[in-house]
N, C-alpha and C positions, 0 to 999 in steps of 0.2 A: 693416592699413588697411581691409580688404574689410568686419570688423566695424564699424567706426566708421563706414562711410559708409552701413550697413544700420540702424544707430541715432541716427544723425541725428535733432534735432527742430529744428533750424534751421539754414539753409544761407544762405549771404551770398556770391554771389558776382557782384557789379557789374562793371562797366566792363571786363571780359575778351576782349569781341570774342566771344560762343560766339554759336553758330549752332543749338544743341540743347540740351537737359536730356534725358536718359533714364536709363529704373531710378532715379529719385529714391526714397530712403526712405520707406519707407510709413507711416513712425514722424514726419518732419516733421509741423512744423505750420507753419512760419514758411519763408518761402521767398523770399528778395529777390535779383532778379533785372533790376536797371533796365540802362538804358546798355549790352546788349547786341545783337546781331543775331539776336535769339531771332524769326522766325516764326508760332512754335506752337507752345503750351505742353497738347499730349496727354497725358493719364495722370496726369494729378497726383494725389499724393496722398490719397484723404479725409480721413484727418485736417488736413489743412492748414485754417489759420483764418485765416492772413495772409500774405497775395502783394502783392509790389512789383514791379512788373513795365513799371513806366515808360523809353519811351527804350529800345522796342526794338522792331519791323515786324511786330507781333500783326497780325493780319486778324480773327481772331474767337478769347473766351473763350468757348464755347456752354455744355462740360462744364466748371464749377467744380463741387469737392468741394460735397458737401451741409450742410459745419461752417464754410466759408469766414464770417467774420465779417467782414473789413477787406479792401478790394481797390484796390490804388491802379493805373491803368493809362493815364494817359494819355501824348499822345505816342506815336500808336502809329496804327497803320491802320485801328483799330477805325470803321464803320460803325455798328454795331448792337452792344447788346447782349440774348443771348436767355437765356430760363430761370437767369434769377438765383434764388439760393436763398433761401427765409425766412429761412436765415441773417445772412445779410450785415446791419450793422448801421450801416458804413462805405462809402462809393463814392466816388472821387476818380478824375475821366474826363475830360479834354477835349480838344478837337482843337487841332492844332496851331497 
């Protein structure tokens, strides 16, 4: 199990009630994570290019990876957003 969750390139795990992600795959690129009581999404991945991360108590995404192409986030406590990357090709953000 320890291998497959080090090779990850997409993880899907919604509506679970977590309160954290950590050691995520460094091999992800897809990453959905709505409907939870996520905080603060630290250390993600760089290769990651697409985060779903709606419908959970973000305060700030500052560090998104530098290949983030698609970022869906709203519903969330987000204020601001800072240092989005020339990546991003996608943004889906609003307040509640």
């Amino acid at each position: 199990m320890d291998n497959l969750l080090h090779s990850l390139i997409n993880l899907v795990c919604y509506n679970n009630n977590l309160f954290k992600l950590d050691n995520l795959s460094q091999t992800l690129e897809c990453l959905v994570c709505f409907y939870n009581k996520l905080s603060n999404l630290d250390n993600l991945p760089q290769n990651l290019k697409y985060l779903d991360c709606n419908y959970n108590k973000l305060f700030n995404l500052d560090n998104l990876p530098q290949l983030i192409q698609i970022l869906y986030c709203y519903h969330n406590k987000l204020t601001k957003l800072n240092n989005l990357p020339p990546s991003l090709t996608e943004l889906y953000c609003n307040k509640k």
